[in-house]
LUMVEXGU-634751 format. One record per residue: residue in three letters; z, x, y of N, C-alpha, C in turn. Coordinates in steps of 0.2 Angstrom, whole numbers, plus 5000, padded with zeros to 4 digits. Layout:
LUMVEXGU-634751
ALAZXYZXYZXY/...
//
This chain:
LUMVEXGU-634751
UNK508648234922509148274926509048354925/UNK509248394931509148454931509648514928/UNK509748554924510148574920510348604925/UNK510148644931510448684936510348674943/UNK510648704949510248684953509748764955/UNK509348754959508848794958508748854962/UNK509448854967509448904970510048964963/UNK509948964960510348994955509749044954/UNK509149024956508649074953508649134957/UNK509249144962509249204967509449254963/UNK509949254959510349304955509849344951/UNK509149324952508849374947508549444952/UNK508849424958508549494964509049534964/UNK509549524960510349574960509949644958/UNK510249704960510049754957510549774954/UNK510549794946511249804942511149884942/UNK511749934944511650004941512250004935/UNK512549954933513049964928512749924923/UNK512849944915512649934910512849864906/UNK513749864909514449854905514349794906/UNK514349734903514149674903514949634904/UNK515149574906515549524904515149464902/UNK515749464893515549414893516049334893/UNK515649274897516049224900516349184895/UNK516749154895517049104891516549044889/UNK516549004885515948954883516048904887/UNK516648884892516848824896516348824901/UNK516048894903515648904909515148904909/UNK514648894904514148884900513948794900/UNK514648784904514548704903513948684907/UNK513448644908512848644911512048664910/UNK512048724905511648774905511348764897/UNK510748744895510648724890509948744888/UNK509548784883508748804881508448734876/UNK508848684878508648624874507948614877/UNK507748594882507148584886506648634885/UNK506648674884506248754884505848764880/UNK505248774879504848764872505248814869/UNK504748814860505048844859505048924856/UNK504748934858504549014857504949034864/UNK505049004870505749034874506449044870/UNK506548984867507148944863507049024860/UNK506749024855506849074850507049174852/UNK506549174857506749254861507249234864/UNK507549184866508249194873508949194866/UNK508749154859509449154853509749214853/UNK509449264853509649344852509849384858/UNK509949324863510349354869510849344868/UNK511549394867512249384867512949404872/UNK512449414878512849404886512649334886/UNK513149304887513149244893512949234900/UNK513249294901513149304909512449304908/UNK512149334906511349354905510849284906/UNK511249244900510949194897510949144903/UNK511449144906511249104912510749094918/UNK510949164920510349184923509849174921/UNK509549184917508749164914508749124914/UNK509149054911509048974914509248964920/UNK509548984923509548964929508548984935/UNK508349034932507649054932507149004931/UNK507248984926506648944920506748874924/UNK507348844926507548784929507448784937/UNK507148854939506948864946506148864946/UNK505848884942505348854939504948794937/UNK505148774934505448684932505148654940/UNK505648664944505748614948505248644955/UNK504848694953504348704959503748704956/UNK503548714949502848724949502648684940/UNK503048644940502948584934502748544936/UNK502648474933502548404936502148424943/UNK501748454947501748444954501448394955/UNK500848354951500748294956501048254954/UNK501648234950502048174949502548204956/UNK502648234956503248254962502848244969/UNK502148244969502048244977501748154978/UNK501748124972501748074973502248024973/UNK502748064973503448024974503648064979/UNK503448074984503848124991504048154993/UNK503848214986503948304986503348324992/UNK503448394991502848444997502848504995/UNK502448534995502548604991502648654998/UNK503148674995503448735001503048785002/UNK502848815008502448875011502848935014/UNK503148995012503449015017503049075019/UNK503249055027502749115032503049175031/UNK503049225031503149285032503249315037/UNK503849315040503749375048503449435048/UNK502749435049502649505048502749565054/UNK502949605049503249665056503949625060/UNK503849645066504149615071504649675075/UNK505049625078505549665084506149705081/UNK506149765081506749815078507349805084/UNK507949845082508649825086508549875093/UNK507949915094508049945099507449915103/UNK507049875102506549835107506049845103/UNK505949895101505249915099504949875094/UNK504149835094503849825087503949865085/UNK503749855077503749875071503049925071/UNK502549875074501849895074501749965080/UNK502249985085502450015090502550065087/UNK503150065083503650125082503450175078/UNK502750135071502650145067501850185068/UNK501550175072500850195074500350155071/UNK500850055070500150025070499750005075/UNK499350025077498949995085498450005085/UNK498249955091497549955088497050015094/UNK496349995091495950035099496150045104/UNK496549975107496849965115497549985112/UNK497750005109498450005110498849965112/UNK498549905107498949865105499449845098/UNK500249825097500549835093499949765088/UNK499949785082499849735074500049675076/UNK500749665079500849605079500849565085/UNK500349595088499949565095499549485089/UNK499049525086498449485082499049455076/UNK499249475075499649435065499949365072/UNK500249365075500549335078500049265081/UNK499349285082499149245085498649215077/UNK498649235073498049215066498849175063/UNK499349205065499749165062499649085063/UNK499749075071500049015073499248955073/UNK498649005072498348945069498348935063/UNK498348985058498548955051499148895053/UNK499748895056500248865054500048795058/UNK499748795063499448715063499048675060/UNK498648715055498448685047498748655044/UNK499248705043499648675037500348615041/UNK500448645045500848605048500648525047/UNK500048525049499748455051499648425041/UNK499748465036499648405029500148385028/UNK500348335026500948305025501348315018/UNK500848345016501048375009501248455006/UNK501248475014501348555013502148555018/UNK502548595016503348605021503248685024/UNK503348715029503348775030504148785032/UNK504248835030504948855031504848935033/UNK505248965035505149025039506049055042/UNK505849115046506549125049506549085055/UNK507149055060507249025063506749035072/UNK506849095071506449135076505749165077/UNK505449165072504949155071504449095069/UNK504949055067504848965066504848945075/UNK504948975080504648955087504049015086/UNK504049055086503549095088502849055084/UNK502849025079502248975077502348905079/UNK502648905084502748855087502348855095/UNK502448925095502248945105502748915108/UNK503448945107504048915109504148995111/UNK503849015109504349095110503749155107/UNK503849205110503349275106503649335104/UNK504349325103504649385100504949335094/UNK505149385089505349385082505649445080/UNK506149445075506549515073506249515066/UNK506149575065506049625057506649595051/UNK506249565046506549595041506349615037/UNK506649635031506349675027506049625020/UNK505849615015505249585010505849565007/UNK506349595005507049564999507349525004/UNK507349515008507449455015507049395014/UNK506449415016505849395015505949345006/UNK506049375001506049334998506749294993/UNK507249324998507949274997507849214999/UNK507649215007507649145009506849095008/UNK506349135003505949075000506149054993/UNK506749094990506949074985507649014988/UNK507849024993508248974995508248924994/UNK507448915001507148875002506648824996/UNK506648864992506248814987505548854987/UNK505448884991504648904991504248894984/UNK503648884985503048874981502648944982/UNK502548964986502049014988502249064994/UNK502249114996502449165000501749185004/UNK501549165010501049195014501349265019/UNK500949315021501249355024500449365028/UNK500449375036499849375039499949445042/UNK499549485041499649545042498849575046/UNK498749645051498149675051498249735048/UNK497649775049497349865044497349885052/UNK497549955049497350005055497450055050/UNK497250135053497450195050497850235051/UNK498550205050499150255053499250315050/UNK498650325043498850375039498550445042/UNK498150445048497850475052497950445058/UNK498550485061498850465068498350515073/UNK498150485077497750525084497950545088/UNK497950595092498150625097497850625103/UNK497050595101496750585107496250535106/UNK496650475109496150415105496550375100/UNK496450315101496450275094496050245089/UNK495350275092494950215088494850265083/UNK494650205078494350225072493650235070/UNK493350285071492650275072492350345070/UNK491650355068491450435067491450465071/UNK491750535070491750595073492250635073/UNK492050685078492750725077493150725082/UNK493950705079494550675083495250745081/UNK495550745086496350765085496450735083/UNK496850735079497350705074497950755072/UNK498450715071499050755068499250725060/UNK499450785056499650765050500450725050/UNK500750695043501150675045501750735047/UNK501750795047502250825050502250835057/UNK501850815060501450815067501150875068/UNK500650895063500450985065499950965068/UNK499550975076498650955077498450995073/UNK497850915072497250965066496650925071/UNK495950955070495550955071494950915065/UNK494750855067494550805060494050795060/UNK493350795056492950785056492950695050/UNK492750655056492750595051492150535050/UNK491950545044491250545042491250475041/UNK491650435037491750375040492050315040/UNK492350265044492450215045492950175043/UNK493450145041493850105038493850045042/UNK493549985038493349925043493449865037/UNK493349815038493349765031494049725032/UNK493949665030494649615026494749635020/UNK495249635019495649625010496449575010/UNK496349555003496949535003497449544997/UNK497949595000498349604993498749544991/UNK498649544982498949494979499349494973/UNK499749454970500349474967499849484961/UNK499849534957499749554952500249524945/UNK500549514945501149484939501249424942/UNK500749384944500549314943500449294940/UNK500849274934500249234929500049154929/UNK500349134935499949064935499149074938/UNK498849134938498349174941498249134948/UNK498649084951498349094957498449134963/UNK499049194963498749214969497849264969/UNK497849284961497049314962496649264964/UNK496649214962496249134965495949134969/UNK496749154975496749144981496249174983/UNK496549264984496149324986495349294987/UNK495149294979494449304976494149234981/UNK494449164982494249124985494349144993/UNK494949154995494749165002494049265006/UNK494149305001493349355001492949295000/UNK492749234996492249224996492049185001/UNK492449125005492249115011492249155017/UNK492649195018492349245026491949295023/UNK491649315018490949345016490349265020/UNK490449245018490149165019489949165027/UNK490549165029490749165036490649215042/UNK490249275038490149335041490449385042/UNK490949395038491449445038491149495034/UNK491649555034491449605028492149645024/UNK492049615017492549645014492649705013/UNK493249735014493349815014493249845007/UNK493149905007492949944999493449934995/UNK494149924997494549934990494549854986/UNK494449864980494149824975494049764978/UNK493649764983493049724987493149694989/UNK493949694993494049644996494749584993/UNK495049614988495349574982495749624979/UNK496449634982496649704978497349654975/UNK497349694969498049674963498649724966/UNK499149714969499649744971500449734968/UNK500749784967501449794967501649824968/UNK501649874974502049894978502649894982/UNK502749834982503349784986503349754980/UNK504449744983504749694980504349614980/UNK504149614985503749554986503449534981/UNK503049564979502549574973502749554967/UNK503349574966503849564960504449504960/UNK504749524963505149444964505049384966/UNK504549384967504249324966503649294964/UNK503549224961502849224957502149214961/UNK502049184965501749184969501649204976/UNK501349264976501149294984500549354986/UNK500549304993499849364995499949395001/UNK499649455004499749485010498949485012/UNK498749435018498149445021498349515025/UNK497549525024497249585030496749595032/UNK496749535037496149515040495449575044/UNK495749625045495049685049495749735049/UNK495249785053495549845054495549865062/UNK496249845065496349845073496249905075/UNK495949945071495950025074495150035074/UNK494649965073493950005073493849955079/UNK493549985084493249945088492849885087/UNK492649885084491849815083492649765082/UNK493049795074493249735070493849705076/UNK494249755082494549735088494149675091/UNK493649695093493349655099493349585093/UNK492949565088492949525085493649475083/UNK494049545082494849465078495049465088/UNK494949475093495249465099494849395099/UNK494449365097494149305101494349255097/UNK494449215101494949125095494749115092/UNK493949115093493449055091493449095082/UNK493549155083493849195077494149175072/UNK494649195076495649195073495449095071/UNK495149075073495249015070494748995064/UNK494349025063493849035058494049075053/UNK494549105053494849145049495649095046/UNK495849085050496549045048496248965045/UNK495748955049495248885043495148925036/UNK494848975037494548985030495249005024/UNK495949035027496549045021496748975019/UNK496748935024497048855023496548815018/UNK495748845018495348795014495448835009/UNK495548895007495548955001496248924997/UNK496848935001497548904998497348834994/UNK497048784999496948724994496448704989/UNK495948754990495548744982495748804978/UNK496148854978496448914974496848844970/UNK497448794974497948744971497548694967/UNK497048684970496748644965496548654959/UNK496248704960495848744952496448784947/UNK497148784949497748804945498248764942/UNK498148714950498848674947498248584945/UNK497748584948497348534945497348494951/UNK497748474959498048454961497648444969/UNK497348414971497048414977497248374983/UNK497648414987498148374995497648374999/UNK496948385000496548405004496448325009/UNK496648255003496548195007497348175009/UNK497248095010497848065013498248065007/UNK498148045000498448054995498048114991/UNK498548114987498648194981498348144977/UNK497848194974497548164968497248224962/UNK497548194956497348254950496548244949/UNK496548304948495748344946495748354940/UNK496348384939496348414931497248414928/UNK497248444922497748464919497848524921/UNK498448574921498548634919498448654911/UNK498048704910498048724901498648714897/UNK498548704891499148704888499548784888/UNK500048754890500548834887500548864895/UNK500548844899500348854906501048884909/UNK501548844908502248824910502548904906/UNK502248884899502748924895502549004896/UNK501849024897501649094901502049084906/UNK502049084911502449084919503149094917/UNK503549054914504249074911504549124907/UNK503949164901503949214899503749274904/UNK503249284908503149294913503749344917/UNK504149284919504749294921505449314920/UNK505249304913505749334908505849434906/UNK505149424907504949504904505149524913/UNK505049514917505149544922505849544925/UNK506249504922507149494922507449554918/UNK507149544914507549624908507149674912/UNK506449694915506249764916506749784923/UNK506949734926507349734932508049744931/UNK508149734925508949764923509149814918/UNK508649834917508549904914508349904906/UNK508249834902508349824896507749814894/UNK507449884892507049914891506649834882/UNK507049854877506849824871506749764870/UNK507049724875507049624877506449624882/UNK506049684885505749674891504849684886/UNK505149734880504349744877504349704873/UNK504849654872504649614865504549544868/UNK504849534876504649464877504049484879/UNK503449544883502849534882502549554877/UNK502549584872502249564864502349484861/UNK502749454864502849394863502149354869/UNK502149354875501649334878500949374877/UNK500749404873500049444872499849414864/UNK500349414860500049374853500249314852/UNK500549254860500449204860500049194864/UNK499649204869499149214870498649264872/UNK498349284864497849334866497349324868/UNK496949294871496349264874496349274883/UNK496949274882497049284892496849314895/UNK496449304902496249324906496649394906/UNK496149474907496449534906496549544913/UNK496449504917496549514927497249504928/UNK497849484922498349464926498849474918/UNK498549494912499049514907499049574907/UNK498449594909498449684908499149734912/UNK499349684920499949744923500349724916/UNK500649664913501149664908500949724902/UNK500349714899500249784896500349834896/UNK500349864903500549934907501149944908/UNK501449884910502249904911502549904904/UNK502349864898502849874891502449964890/UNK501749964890501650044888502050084893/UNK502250084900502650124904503250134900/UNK503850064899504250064895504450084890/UNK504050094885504050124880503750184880/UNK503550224883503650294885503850334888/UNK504250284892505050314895505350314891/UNK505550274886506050274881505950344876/UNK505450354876505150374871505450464875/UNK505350494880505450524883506250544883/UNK506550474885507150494887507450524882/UNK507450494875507750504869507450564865/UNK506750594868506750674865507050714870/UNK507050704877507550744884508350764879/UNK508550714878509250684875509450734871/UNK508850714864508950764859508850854858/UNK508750864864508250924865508850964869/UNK509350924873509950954875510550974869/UNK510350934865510850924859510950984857/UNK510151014857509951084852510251134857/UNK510351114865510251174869509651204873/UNK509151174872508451174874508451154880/UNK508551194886508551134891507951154895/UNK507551204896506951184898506451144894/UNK506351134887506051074882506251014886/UNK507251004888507450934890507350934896/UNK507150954899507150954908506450924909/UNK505850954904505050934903505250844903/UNK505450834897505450774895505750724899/UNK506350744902506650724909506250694913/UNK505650744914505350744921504650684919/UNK504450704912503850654911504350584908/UNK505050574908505050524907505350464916/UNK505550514920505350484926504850474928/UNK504150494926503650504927503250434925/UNK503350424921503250364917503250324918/UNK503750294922504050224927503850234933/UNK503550294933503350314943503750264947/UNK503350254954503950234962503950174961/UNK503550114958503550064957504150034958/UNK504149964962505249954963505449884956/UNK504649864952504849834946505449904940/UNK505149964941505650004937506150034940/UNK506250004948506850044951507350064948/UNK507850004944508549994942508250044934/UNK507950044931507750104924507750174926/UNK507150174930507150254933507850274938/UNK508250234938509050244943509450274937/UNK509450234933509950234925509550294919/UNK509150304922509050374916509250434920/UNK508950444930508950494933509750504934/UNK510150444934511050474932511150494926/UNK510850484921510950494913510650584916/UNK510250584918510050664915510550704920/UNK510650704925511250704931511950734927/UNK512150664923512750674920512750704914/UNK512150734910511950774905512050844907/UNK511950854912511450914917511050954915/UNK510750904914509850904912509550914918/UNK509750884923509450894930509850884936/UNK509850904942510350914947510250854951/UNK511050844953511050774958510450814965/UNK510150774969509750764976510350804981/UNK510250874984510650904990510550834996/UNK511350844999511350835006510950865010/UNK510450835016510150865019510650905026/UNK510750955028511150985031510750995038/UNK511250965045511250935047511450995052/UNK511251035056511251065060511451055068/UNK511951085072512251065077511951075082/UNK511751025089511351055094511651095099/UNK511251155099512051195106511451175114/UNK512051185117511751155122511451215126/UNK510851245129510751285132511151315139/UNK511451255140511651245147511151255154/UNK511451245160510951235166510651295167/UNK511051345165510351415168509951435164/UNK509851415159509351425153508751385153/UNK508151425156507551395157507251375151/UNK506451355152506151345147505651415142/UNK505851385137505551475133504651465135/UNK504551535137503851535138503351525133/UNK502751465132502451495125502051555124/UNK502051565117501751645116501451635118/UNK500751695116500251685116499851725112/UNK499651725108499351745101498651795104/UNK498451845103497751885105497351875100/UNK496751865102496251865100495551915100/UNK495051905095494651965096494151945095/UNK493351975093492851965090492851925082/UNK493351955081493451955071493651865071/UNK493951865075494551825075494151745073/UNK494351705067494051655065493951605070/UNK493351585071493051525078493051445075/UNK493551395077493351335074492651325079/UNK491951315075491451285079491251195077/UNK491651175082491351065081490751055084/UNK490351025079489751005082489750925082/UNK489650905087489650825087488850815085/UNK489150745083488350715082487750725088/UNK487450735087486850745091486750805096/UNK487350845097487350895100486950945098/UNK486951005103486151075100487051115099/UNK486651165095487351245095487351255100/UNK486851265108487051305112487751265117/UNK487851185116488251155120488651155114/UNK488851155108489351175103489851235103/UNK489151315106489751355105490051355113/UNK489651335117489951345123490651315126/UNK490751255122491351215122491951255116/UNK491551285113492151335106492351385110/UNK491951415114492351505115491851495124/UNK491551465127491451485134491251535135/UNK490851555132490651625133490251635139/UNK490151705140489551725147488851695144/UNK488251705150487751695146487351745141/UNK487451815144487351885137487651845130/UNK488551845130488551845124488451775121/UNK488251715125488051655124487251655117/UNK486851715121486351715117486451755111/UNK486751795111487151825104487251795102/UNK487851755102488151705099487751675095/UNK487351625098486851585097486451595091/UNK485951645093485551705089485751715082/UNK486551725082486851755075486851715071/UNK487151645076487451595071486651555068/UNK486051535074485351535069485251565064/UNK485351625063485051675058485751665051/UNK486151655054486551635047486451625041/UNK486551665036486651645030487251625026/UNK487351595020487851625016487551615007/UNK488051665004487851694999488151644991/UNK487851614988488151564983487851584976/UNK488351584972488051594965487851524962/UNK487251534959487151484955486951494948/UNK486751444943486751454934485951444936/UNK485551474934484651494933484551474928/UNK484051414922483851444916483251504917/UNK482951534911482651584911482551614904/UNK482251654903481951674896481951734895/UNK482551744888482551804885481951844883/UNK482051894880481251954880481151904873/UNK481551894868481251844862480751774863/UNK480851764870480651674874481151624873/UNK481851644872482351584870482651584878/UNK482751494877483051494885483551514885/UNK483751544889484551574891484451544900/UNK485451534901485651534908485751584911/UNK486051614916486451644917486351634927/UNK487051684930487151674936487051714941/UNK486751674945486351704954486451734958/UNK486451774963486851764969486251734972/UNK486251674979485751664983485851654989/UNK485451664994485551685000485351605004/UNK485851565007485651505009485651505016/UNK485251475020485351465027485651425029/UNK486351415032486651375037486251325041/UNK486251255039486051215046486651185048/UNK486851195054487551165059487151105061/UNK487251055060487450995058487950965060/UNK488250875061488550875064489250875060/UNK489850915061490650935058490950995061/UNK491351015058491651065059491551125053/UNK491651185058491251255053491851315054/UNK492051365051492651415051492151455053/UNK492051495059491651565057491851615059/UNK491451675057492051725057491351785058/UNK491651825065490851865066491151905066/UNK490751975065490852065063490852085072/UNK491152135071491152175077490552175083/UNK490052185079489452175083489152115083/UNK489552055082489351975083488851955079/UNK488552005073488351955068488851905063/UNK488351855061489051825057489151855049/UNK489751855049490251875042490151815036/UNK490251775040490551695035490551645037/UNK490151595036490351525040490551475032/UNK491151425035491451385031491451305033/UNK491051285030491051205033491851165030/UNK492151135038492851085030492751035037/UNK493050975031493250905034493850905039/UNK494350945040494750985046494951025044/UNK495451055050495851135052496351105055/UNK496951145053497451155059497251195065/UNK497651175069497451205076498051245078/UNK498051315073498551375072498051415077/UNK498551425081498451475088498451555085/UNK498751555082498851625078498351665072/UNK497951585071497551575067496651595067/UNK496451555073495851535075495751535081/UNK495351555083495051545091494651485095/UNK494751445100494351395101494551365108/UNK494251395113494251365119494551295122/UNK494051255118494051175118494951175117/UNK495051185113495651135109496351215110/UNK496351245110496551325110496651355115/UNK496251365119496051375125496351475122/UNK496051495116496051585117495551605115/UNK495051585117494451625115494451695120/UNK494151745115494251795119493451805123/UNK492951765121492451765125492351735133/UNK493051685133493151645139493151665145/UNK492851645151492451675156492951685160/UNK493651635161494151635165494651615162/UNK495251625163495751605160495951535161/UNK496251515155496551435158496951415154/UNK497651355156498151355152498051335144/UNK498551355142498451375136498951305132/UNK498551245131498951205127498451145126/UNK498851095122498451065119498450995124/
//
């Protein structure tokens, strides 16, 4: 019999910002009991003295229990291990996808959840089809993996992970694509080499030189899994679409440890596929083909069920569920410590959160460093916040308040944006607040629009002059000569075309460098050069700067520029070159 029922395990997603505890009467305790619990839990939960508290953690442990205990005795008697899908993205309140609004799109300008939508719905007739797996989802999206329907609404990941905690979930899938919306384009979307407009995220035009490529699968995985199979999974599903001719993207090869997201955190088991990058052309054309998307949604379904095998020992791949193996001893009891230490870092209690993982690190120190090491880092984070907060504190005591404002700062610093420390880094940033250690966050002030009214035309833009001096972006594309480089920079006549030309051949510029050499005694000594190097324009972007008489001054190679009109000169993008043969509008 169950000491709880198991959706009691919701209340560990509360976010506390009060301290002040109630403690319950023992009648309400009635139910709730660490009898069952091994006992090194038994012994860290005795010196809990909230009740309320103590609940909550068994009602955890008991949510536990009943999804990832026993699993082949329960699937041999009519259980199913629940899967939930993940809405990814979707329809916001104003029509717009998420992938739309956001600038995920691809080459074609199509929104992310064109493709997540379609790699979904072959995954879900995989799993649909074992009789051992349950998928549960939002109601609306559960037609949309139906092909009942193609729209779905957004929500957010604390959504996303209330109702698989409702549901019982076993595992959180979320199907997702990559594009680079970190480099929004102003002309174009693909993602490919060379040099493109682009806008910063303030929206300034810049001029980019992109050497290369963002292409590859990856799959972020819950890193504070300690039943390690979401990295399982990862490292199992990179190794069949390697297999299958894919290519895993550079960041940690295809297999990234993430926490990020609440996702990540609140629950024990989850992964975010990211199958290609809808912004590179090649990986476009290829996730558009079925024969694809179904080679891809085969290979997470066969990765999920041998990742489940090799963890939980457990193989649904035939008509009947049959053991392979045991889970290790102490299996259970890592996973519930697991989630204990993550209960207290989540409610600010800082001391129960480093002792129950020094509890889990020298009850087992042999563990895999792939998935105890983030608990190592979060008790070191923790204890040097503390360590922080409490010299900030004392150092106002004295009246020191630049010493306590350092301290302040490295002790929020220390818990960084991560949202495992959101509820600590809230509870100290009020503490120094209410100390006035540090000032509350201004309202942002909100400026009234006047209305020009109907006879107020539109303001003319300036126009900035330019001269010889005046610094020249020169983009050279791949395989282009100078003389079609600067022709497209500044338009010049054909006189000062060869000038131009001329100078910029004959280019130097001047670098100091460290020479060894030898003193008049014969001891080696270094010392520093000036040397005279020649410019090869090549294919990027170059700052130059000519003298009066069109020799050149300066040339600087960068990976972009702003396209400040007041700044630099350049035909193509600018339209102020002062060399330009005829006038023409002046915009981007």
């Amino acid at each position: 019999m169950k000491l709880m029922h198991p959706r009691a395990g919701i209340l560990f997603l509360s976010v506390i910002f009060s301290f002040t505890v109630r403690v319950l009467p023992a009648e309400e305790l009635s139910g709730y009991s660490l009898r069952d619990q091994p006992a090194v839990i038994t012994s860290l939960l005795k010196s809990e003295k909230d009740i309320g508290t103590l609940k909550r953690i068994i009602g955890i442990l008991n949510r536990l229990d009943d999804t990832y205990d026993n699993l082949y005795e329960r699937l041999t008697t009519g259980g199913a291990i629940t899967v939930f899908f993940d809405p990814a993205h979707g329809k916001w309140e104003d029509g717009r996808w998420e992938g739309e609004a956001t600038g995920r799109l691809s080459c074609t300008g199509l929104p992310e959840e064109h493709y997540s939508i379609e790699l979904s719905r072959e995954l879900y007739k995989l799993l649909d089809a074992n009789r051992f797996i349950r998928v549960e989802t939002t109601v609306d999206f559960l037609k949309v993996l139906k092909g009942k329907k193609d729209i779905y609404r957004n929500i957010p990941f604390t959504e996303t992970v209330k109702l698989a905690i409702d549901s019982k979930s076993f595992i959180i899938l979320s199907e997702h694509l990559n594009n680079i919306s970190a480099i929004l384009k102003a002309g174009g979307l693909a993602n490919i080499p060379g040099i493109h407009l682009t806008e910063s995220k303030w929206g300034v035009p810049h001029l980019t030189y992109i050497k290369d490529s963002h292409k590859g699968f990856l799959t972020l995985y819950n890193q504070y899994d300690a039943t390690d199979m979401s990295r399982r999974y990862s490292l199992e599903l990179k190794s069949i679409l390697v297999e299958n001719g894919m290519r895993a993207n550079n960041w940690n090869r295809g297999a990234v440890p993430d926490d990020r997201f609440c996702y990540f955190v609140d629950f024990p088991v989850s992964v975010i596929f990211e199958s290609g990058f809808i912004s590179h052309p090649e990986e476009e054309a290829f996730l558009s083909k079925a024969e694809n998307q179904e080679m891809i949604a085969c290979s997470q379904y066969e990765a999920l069920l041998k990742s489940l095998r090799d963890t939980f020992g457990v193989d649904i791949s035939g008509t009947e569920p049959r053991r392979v193996h045991t889970p290790p001893q102490g299996f259970m009891e890592l996973l519930k410590l697991s989630r204990i230490a993550i209960f207290y870092i989540q409610h600010g209690d800082t001391d129960r959160a480093i002792k129950t993982i020094s509890t889990m690190r020298s009850k087992y120190p042999g563990k895999d460093s792939a998935f105890m090491g983030p608990y190592k880092n979060a008790a070191f984070a923790l204890a040097n916040a503390k360590k922080y907060y409490n010299l900030s504190k004392a150092h106002k005591k004295k009246n020191q308040i630049n010493t306590s404002r350092k301290y302040a700062r490295l002790a929020l610093r220390s818990l960084s944006s991560r949202p495992l420390f959101g509820t600590l880094r809230d509870k100290y940033s009020n503490d120094f607040i209410k100390l006035g250690i540090m000032s509350a966050p201004g309202k942002a002030v909100v400026k009234k629009k006047i209305d020009p009214g109907p006879q107020a035309g539109k303001k003319p833009e300036k126009i900035y002059p330019t001269s010889k001096t005046t610094p020249v972006i020169l983009a050279v594309e791949d395989g282009q000569n100078l003389d079609a480089a600067v022709v497209k920079a500044l338009n010049p006549d054909s006189k000062n075309l060869a000038a131009i030309t001329r100078a910029l051949k004959n280019a130097h510029t001047v670098k100091t460098v460290k020479v060894a050499g030898r003193s008049k005694s014969g001891k080696k000594i270094y010392y520093w050069k000036k040397t005279r190097q020649k410019v090869t324009f090549t294919a990027g972007i170059y700052i130059v700067r000519f003298n009066g008489d069109l020799t050149v001054a300066d040339v600087k190679r960068v990976p972009r520029v702003p396209l400040y009109p007041w700044k630099f000169q350049n035909h193509q993008y600018l339209k102020n070159s002062c060399f330009a043969q005829h006038e023409k509008e002046r915009s981007l």
